[in-house]
mmCIF file as Biopython writes it, N, C-alpha, C and O atoms, coordinates in Angstrom:
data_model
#
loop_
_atom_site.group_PDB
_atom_site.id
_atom_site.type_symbol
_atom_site.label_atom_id
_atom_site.label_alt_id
_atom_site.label_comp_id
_atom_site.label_asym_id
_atom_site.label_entity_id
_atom_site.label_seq_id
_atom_site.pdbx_PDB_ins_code
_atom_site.Cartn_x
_atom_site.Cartn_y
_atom_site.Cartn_z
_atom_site.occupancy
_atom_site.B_iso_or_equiv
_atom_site.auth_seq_id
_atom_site.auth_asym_id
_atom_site.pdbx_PDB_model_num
ATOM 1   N N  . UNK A ? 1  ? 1.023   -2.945  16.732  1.0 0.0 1  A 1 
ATOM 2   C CA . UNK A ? 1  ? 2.286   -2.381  16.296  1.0 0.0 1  A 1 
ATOM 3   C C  . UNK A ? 1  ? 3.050   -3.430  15.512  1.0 0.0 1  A 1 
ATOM 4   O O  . UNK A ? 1  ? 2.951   -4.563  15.984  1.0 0.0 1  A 1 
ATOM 5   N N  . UNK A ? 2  ? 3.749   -3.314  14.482  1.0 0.0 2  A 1 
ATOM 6   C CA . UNK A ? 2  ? 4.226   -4.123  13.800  1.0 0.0 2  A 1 
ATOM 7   C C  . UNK A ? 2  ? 5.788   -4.413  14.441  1.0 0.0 2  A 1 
ATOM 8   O O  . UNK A ? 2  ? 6.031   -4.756  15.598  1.0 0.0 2  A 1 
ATOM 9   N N  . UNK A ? 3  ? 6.720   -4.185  13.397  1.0 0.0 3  A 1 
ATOM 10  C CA . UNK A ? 3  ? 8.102   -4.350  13.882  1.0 0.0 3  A 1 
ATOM 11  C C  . UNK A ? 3  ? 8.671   -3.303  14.265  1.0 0.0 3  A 1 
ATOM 12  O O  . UNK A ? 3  ? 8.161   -2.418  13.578  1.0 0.0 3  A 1 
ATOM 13  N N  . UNK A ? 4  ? 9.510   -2.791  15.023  1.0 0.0 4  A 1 
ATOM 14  C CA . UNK A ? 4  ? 9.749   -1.551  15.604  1.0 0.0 4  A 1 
ATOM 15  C C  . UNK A ? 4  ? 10.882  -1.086  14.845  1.0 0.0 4  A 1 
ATOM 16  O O  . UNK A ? 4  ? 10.867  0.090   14.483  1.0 0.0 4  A 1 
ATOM 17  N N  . UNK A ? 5  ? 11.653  -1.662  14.610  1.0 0.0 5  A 1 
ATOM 18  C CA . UNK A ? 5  ? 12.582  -1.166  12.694  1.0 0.0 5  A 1 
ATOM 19  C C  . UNK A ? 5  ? 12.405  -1.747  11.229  1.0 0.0 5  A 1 
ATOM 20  O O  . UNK A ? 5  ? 13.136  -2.070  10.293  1.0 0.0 5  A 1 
ATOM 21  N N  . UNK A ? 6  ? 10.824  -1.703  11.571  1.0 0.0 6  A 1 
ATOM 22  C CA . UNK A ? 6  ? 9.779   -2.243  10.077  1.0 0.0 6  A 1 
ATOM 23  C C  . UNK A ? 6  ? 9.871   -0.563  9.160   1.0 0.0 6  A 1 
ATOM 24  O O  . UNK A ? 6  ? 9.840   -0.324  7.953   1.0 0.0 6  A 1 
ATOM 25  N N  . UNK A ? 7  ? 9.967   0.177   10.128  1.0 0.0 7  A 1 
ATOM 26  C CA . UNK A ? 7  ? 10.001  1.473   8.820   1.0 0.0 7  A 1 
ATOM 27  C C  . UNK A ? 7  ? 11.082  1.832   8.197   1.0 0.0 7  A 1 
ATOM 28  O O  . UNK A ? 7  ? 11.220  2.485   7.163   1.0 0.0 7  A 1 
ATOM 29  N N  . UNK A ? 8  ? 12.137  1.173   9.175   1.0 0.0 8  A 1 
ATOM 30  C CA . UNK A ? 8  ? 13.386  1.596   8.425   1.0 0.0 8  A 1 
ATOM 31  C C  . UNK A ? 8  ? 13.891  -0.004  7.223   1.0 0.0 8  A 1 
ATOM 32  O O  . UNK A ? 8  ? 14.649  0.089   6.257   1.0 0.0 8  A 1 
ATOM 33  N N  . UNK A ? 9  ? 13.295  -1.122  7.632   1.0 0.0 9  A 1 
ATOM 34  C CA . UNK A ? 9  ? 13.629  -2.202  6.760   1.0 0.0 9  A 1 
ATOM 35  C C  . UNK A ? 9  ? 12.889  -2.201  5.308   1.0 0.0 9  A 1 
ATOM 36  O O  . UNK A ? 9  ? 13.546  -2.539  4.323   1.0 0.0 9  A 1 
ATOM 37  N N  . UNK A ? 10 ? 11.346  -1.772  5.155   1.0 0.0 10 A 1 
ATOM 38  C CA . UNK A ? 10 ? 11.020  -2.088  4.413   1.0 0.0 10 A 1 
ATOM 39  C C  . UNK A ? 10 ? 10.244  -0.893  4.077   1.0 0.0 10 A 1 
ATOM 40  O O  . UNK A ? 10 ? 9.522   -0.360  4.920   1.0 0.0 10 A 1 
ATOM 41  N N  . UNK A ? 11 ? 10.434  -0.177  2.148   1.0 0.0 11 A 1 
ATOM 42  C CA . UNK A ? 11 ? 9.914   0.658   1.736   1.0 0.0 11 A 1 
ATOM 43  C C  . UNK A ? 11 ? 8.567   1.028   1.711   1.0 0.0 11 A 1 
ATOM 44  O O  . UNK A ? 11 ? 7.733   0.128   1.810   1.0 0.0 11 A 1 
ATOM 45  N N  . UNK A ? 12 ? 8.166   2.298   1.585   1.0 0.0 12 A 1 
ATOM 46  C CA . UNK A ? 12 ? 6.482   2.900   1.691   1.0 0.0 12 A 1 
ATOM 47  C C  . UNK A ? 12 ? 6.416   1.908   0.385   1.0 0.0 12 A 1 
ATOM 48  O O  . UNK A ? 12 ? 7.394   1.742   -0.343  1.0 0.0 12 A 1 
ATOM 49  N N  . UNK A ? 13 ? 5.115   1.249   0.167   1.0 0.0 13 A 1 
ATOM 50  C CA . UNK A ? 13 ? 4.712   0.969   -1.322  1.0 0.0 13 A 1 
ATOM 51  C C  . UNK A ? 13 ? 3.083   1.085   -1.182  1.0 0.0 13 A 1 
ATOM 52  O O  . UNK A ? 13 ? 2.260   0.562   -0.431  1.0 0.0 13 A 1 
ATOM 53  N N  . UNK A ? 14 ? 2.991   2.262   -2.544  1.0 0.0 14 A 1 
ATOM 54  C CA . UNK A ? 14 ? 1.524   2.764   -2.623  1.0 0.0 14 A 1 
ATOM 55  C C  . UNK A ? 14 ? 1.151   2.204   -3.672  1.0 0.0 14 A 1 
ATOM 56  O O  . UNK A ? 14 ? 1.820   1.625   -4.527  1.0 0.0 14 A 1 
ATOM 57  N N  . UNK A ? 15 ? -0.906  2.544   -3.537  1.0 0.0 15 A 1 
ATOM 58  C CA . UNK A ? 15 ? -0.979  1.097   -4.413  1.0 0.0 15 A 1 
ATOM 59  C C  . UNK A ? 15 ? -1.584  2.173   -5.841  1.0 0.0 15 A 1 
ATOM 60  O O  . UNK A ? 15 ? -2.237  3.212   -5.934  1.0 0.0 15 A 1 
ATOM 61  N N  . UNK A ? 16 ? -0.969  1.273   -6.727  1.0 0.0 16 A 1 
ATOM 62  C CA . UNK A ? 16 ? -1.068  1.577   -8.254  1.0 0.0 16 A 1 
ATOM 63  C C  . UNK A ? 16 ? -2.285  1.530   -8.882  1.0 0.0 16 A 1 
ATOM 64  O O  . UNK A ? 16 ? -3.061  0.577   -8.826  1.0 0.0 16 A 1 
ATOM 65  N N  . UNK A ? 17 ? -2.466  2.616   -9.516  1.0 0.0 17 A 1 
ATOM 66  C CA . UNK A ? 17 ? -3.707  2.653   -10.249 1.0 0.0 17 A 1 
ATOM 67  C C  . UNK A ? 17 ? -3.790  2.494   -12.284 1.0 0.0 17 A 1 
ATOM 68  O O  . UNK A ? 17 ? -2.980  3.192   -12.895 1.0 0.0 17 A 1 
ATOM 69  N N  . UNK A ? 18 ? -4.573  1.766   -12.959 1.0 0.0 18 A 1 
ATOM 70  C CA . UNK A ? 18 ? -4.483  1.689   -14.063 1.0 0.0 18 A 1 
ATOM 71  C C  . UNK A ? 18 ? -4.983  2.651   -14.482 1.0 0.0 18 A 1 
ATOM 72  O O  . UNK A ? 18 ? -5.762  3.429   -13.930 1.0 0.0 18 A 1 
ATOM 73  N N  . UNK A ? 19 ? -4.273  2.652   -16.177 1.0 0.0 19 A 1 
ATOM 74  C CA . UNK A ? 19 ? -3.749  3.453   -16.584 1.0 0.0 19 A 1 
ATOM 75  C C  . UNK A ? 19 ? -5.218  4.152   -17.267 1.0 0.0 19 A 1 
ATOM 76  O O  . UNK A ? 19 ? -6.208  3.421   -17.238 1.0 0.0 19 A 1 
ATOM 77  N N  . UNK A ? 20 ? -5.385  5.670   -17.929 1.0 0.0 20 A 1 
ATOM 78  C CA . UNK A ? 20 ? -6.766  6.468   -17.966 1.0 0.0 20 A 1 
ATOM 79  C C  . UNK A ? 20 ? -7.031  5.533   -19.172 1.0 0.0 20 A 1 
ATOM 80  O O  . UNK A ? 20 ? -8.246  5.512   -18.974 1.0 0.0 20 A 1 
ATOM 81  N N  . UNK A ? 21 ? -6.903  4.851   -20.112 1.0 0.0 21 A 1 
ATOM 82  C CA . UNK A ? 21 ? -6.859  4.808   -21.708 1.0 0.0 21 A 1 
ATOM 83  C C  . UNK A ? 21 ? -7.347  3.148   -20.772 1.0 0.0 21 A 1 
ATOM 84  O O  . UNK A ? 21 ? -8.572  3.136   -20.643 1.0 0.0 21 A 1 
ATOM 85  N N  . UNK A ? 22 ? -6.736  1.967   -20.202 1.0 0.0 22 A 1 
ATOM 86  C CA . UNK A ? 22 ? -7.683  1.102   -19.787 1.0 0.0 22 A 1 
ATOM 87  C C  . UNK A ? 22 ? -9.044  1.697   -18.940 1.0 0.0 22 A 1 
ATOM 88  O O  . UNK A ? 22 ? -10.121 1.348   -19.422 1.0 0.0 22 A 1 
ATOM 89  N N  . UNK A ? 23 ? -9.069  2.115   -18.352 1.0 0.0 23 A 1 
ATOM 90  C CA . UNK A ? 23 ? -10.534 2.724   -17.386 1.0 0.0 23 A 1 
ATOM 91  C C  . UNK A ? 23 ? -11.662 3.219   -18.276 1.0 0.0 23 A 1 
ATOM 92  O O  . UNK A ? 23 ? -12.875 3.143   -18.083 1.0 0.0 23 A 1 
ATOM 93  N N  . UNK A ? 24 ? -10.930 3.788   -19.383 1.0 0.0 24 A 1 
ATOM 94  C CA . UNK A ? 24 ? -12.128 4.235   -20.338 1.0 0.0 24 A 1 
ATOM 95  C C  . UNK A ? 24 ? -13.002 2.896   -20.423 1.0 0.0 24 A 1 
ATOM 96  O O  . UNK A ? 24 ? -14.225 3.006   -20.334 1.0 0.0 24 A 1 
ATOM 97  N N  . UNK A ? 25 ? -12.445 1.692   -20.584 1.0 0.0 25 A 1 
ATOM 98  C CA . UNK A ? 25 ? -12.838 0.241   -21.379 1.0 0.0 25 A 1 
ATOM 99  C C  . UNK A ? 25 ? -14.182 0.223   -20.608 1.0 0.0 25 A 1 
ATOM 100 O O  . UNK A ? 25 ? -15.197 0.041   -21.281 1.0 0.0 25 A 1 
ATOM 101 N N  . UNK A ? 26 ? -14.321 0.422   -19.029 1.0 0.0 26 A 1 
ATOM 102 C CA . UNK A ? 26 ? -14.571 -0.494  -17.858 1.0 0.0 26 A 1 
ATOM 103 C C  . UNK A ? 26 ? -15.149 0.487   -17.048 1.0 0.0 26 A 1 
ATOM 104 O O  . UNK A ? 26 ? -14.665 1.619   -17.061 1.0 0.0 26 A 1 
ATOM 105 N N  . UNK A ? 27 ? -16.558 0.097   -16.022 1.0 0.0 27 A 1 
ATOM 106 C CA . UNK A ? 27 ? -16.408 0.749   -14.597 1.0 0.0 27 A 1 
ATOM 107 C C  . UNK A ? 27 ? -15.904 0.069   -13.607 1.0 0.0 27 A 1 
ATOM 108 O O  . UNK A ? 27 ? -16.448 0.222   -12.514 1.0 0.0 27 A 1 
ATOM 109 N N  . UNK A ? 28 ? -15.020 -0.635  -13.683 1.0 0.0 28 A 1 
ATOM 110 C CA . UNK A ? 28 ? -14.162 -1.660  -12.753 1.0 0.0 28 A 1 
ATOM 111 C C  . UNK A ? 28 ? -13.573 -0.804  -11.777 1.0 0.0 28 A 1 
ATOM 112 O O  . UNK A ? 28 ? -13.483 0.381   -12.099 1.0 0.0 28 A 1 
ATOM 113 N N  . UNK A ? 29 ? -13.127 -1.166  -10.585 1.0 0.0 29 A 1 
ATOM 114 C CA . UNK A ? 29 ? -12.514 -0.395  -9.900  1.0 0.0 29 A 1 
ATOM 115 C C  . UNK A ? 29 ? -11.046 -0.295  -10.531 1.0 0.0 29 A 1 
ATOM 116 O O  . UNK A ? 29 ? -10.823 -1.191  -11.345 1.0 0.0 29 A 1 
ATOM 117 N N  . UNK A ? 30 ? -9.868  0.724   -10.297 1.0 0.0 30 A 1 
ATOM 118 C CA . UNK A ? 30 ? -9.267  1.298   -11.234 1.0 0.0 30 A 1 
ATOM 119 C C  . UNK A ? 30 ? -7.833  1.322   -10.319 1.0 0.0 30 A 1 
ATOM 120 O O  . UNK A ? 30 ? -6.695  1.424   -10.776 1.0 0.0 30 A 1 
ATOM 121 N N  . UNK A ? 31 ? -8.215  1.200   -8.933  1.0 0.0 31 A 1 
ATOM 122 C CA . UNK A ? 31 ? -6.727  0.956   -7.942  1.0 0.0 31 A 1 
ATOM 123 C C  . UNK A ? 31 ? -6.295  -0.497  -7.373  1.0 0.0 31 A 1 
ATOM 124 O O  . UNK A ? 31 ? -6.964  -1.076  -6.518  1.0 0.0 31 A 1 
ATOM 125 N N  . UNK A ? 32 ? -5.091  -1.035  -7.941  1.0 0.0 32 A 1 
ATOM 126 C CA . UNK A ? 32 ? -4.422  -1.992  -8.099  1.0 0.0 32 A 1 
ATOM 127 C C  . UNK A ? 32 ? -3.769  -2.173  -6.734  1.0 0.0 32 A 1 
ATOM 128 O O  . UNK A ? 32 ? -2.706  -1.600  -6.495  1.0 0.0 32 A 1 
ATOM 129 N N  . UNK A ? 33 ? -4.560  -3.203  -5.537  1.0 0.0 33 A 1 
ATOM 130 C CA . UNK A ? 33 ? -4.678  -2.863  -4.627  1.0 0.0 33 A 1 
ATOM 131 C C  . UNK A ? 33 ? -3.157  -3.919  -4.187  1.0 0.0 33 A 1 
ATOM 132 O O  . UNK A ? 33 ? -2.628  -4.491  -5.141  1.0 0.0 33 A 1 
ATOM 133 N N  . UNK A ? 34 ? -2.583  -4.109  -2.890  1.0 0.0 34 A 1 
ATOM 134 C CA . UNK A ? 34 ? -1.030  -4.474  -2.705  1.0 0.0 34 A 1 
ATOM 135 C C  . UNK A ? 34 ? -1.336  -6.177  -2.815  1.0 0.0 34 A 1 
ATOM 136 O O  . UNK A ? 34 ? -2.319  -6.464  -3.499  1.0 0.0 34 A 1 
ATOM 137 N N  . UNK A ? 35 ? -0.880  -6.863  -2.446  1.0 0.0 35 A 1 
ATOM 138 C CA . UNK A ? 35 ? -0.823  -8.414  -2.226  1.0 0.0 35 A 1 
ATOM 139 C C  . UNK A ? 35 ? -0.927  -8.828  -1.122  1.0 0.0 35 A 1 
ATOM 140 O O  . UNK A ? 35 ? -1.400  -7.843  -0.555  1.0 0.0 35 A 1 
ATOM 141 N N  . UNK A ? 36 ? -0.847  -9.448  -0.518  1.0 0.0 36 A 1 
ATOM 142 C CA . UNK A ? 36 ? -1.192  -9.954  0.621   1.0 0.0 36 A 1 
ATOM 143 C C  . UNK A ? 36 ? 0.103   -9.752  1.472   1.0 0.0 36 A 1 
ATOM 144 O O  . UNK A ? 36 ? 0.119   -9.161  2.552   1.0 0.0 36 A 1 
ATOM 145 N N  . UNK A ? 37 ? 1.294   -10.368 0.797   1.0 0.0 37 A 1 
ATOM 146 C CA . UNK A ? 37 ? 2.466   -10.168 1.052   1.0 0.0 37 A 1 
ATOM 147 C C  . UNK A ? 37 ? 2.820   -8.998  1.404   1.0 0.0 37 A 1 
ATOM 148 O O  . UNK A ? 37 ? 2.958   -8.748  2.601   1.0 0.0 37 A 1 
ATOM 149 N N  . UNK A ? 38 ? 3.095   -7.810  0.201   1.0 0.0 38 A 1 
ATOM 150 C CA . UNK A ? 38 ? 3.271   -6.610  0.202   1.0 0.0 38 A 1 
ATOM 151 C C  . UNK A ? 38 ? 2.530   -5.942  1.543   1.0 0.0 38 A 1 
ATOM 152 O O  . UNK A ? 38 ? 3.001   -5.120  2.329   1.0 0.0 38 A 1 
ATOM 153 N N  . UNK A ? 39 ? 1.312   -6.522  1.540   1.0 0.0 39 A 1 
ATOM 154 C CA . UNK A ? 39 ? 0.575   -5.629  2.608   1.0 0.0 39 A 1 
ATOM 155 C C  . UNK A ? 39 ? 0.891   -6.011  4.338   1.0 0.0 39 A 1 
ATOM 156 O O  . UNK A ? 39 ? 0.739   -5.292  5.326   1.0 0.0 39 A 1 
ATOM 157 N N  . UNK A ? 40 ? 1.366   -7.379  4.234   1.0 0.0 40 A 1 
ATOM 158 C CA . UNK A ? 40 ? 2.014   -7.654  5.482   1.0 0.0 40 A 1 
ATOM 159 C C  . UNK A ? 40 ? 3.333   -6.768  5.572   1.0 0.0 40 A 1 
ATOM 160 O O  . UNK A ? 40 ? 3.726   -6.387  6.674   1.0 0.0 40 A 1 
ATOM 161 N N  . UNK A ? 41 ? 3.901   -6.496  4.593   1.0 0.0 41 A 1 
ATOM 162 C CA . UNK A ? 41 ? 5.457   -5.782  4.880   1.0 0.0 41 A 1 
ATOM 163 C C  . UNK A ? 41 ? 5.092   -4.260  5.054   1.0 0.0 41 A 1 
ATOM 164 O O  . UNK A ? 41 ? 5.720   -3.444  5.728   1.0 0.0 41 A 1 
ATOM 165 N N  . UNK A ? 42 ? 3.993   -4.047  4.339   1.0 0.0 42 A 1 
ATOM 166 C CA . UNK A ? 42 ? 3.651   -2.406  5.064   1.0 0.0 42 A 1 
ATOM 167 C C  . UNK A ? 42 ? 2.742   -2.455  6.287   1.0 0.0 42 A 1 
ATOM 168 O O  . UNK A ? 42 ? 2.562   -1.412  6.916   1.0 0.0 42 A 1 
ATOM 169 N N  . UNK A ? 43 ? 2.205   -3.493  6.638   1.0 0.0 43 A 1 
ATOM 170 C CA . UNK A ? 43 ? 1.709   -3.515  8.017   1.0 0.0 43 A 1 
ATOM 171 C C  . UNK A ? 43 ? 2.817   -3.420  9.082   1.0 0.0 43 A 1 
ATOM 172 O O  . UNK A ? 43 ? 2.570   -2.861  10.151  1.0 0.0 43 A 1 
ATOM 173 N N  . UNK A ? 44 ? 4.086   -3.970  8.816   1.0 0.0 44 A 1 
ATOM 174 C CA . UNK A ? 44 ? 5.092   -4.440  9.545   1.0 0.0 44 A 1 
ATOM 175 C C  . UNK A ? 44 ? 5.662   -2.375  10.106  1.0 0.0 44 A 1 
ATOM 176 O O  . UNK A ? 44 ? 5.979   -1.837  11.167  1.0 0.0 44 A 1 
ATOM 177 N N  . UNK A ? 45 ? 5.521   -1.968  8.836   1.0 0.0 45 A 1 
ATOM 178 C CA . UNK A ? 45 ? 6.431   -0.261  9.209   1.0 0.0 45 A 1 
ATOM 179 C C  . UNK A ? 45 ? 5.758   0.455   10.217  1.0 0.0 45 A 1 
ATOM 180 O O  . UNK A ? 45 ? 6.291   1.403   10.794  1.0 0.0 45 A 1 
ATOM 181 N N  . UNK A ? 46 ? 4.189   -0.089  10.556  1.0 0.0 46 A 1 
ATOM 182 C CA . UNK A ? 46 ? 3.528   0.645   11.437  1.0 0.0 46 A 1 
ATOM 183 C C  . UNK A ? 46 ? 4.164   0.761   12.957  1.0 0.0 46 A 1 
ATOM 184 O O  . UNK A ? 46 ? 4.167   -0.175  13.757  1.0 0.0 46 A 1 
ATOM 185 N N  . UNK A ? 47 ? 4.797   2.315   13.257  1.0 0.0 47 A 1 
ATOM 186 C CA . UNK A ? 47 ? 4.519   2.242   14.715  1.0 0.0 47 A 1 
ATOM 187 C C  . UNK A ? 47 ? 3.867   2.631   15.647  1.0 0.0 47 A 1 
ATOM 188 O O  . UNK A ? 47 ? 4.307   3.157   16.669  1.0 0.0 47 A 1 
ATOM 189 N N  . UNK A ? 48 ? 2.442   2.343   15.298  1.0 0.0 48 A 1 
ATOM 190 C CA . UNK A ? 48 ? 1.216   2.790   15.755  1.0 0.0 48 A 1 
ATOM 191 C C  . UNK A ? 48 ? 1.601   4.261   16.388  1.0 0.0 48 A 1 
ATOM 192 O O  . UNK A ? 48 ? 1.741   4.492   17.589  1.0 0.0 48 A 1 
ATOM 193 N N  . UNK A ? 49 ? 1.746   5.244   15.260  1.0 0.0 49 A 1 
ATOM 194 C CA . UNK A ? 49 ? 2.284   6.940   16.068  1.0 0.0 49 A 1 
ATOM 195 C C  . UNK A ? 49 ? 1.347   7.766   16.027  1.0 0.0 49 A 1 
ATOM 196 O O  . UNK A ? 49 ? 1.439   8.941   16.382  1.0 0.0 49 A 1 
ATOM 197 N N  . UNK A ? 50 ? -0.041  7.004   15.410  1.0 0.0 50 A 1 
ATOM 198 C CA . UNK A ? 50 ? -1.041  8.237   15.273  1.0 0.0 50 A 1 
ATOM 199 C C  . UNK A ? 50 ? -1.087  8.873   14.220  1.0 0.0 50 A 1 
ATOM 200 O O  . UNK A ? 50 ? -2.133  9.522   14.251  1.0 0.0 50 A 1 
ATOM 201 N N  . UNK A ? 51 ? -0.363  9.123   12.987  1.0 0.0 51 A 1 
ATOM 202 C CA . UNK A ? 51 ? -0.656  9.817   11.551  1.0 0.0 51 A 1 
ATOM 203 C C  . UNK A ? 51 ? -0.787  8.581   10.827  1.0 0.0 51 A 1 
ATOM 204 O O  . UNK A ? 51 ? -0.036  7.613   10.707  1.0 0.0 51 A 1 
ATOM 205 N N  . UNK A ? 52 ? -2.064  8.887   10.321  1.0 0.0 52 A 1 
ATOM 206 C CA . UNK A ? 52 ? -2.129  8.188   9.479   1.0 0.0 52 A 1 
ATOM 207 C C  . UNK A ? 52 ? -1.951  8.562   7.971   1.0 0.0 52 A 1 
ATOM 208 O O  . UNK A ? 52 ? -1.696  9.648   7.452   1.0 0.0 52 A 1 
ATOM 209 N N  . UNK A ? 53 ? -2.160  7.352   7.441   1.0 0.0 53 A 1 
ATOM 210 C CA . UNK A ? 53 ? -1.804  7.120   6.055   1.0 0.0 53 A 1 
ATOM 211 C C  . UNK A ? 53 ? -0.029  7.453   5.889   1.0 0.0 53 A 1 
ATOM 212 O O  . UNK A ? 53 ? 0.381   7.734   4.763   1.0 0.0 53 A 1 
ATOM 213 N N  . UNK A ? 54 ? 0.914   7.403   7.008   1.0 0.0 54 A 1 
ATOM 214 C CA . UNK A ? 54 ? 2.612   7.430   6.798   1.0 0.0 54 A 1 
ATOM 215 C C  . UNK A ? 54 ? 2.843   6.137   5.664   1.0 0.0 54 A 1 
ATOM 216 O O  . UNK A ? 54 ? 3.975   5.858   5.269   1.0 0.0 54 A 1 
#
């Protein structure tokens, strides 16, 4: 469980995908995945409630 007013401190942030006109270039993967950081602060909103992907 992370912080128990981690959902109310810190925003959902979903991860970004590039844009169709770069992907044409490439078979690279195409979702611009969070930071390390970022992903600790959305680990933090978890209150382990059972739905996932909140």
């Amino acid at each position: 469980m992370g912080k128990v007013t981690g959902f109310m401190e810190f925003d959902r942030i979903s991860e970004q995908n590039l844009p169709p006109q770069e992907r044409l270039k490439n078979y690279k993967e195409f979702v611009l995945h969070l930071t390390d950081d970022e992903a600790k602060k959305q680990g933090a909103r978890c209150m382990d409630c059972g739905i996932p992907f909140c």
